[in-house]
N, C-alpha and C positions, 0 to 999 in steps of 0.2 A: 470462262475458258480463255485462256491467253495462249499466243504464240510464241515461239522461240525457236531458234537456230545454233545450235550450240556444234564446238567441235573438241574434240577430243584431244588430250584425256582431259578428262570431267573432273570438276573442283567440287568442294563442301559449300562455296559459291554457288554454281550452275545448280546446285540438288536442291539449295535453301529456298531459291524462286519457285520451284517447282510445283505444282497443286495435281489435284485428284483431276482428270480432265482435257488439260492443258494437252497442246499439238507440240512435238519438238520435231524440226527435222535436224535428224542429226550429221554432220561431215567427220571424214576422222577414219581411224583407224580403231576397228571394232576386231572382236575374237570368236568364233563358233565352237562350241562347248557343250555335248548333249551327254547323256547318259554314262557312256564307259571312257567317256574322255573326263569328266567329274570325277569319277573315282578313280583314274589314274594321275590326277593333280590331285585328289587327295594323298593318295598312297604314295606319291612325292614328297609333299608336305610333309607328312610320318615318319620316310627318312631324312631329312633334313637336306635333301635337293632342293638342285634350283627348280622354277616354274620355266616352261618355254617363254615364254612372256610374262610381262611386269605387272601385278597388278594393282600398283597405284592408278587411280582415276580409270583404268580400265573400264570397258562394256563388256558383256559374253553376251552372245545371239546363240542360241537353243536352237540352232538347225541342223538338218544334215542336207546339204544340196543334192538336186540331182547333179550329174553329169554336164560339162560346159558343151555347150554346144557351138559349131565352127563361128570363131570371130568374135566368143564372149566369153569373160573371164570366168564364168561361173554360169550354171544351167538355174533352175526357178529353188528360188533360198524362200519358202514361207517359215513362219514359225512351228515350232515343236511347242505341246502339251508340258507346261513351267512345271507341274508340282513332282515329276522325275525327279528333277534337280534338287527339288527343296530339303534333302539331306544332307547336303553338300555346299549348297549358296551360304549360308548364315557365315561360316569360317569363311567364306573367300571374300565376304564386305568385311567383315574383321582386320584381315588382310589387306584392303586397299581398294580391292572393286566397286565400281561407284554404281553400277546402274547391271541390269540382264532386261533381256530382250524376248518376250516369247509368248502364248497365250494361253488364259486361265487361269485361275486363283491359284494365293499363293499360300502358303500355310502360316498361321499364328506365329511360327518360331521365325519364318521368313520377312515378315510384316519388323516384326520387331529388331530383327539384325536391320532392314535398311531404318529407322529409327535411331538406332540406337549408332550407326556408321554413317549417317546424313548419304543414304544412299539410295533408287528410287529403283523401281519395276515396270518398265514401256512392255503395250502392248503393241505389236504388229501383225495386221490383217491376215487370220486365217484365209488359206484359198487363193491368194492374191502372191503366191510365189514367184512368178513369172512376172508379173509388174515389181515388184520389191528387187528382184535381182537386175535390175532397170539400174536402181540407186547404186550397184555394186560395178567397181573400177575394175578392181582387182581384186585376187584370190588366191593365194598360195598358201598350200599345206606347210605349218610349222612343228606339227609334232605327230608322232602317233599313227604316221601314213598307212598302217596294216589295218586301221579300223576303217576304212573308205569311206564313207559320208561321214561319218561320224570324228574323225581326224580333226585334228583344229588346226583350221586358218586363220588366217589372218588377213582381212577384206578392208578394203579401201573401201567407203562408201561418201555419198555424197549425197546431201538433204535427205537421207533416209526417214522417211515418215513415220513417226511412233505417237503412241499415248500414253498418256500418264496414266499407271492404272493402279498404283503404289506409290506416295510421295514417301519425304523421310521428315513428313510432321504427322503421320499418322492417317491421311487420307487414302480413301480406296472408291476407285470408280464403281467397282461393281459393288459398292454397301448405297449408293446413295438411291433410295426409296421413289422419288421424283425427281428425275432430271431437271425435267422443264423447272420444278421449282428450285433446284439446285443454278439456274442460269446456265443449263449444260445444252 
């Protein structure tokens, strides 16, 4: 297991180091993207619109925050349940997206777009919303405001703590059978 500090946006570089395992904390500017915000950049994409944002080297975080509370830019951001999205992610590393954010396996068709798009899958601590919204700067809604958590921001964050739970050589944290013998 290796460390890394990587900031955003994310190269075919930053994804190629990357192993089943490994800690990143990540800086940078990241995106929140769950459910009905996924299929309104799909149904974008379909008409040949633009995207609120670029997703070359791009991150999406799989959240929907609570409410800020006075004096913070954002209320407790844990992760959301990944395999929602997994009708949806395959096109958007196609597209440019280098990494998502969120927790729980990922489906076969997902495994293989970040492979086949040198692109990876960080896990961020269930439960631990409230500390994780620690790492977040800043938070404004960029698109979609009538969905409320669910709206996608766009978050300043700083050493955001992740794990490697999908590399884009084929690794996955939760296949390996022993850790300890894996040097995990």
């Amino acid at each position: 297991m290796a460390q890394y500090s990587l900031t955003t946006p994310l190269t075919d570089k930053d994804m190629e180091q990357l192993k089943a395992g490994d800690v990143v904390k990540l800086t940078g500017t990241i995106y929140t993207a769950r459910d009905a915000a996924h299929k309104r950049l799909t149904d974008l994409l379909d008409k040949g619109e633009p995207l609120p944002f670029d997703l070359k080297g791009s991150v999406v975080y799989y959240v929907g925050p609570s409410p800020a509370p006075p004096g913070r830019p954002i209320g407790a951001a844990g992760p959301t349940t990944s395999y929602r999205m997994d009708t949806y992610a395959p096109r958007l590393h196609c597209l440019g997206q280098k990494a998502s954010i969120g927790k729980g396996k990922r489906s076969d068709e997902v495994k293989q777009a970040l492979k086949d798009n040198k692109a990876v899958y960080f896990g961020a601590t269930g439960g631990a919303g409230a500390l994780l919204s620690m790492c977040i700067k800043e938070a404004k809604v960029i698109a979609f405001d009538e969905l409320g958590p669910e709206a996608i921001r766009e978050l300043t964050v700083e050493d955001f703590p992740l794990l490697v739970i999908n590399d884009c050589h084929g690794g996955e944290l939760y296949a390996v059978p022993d850790r300890k013998a894996a040097g995990l």
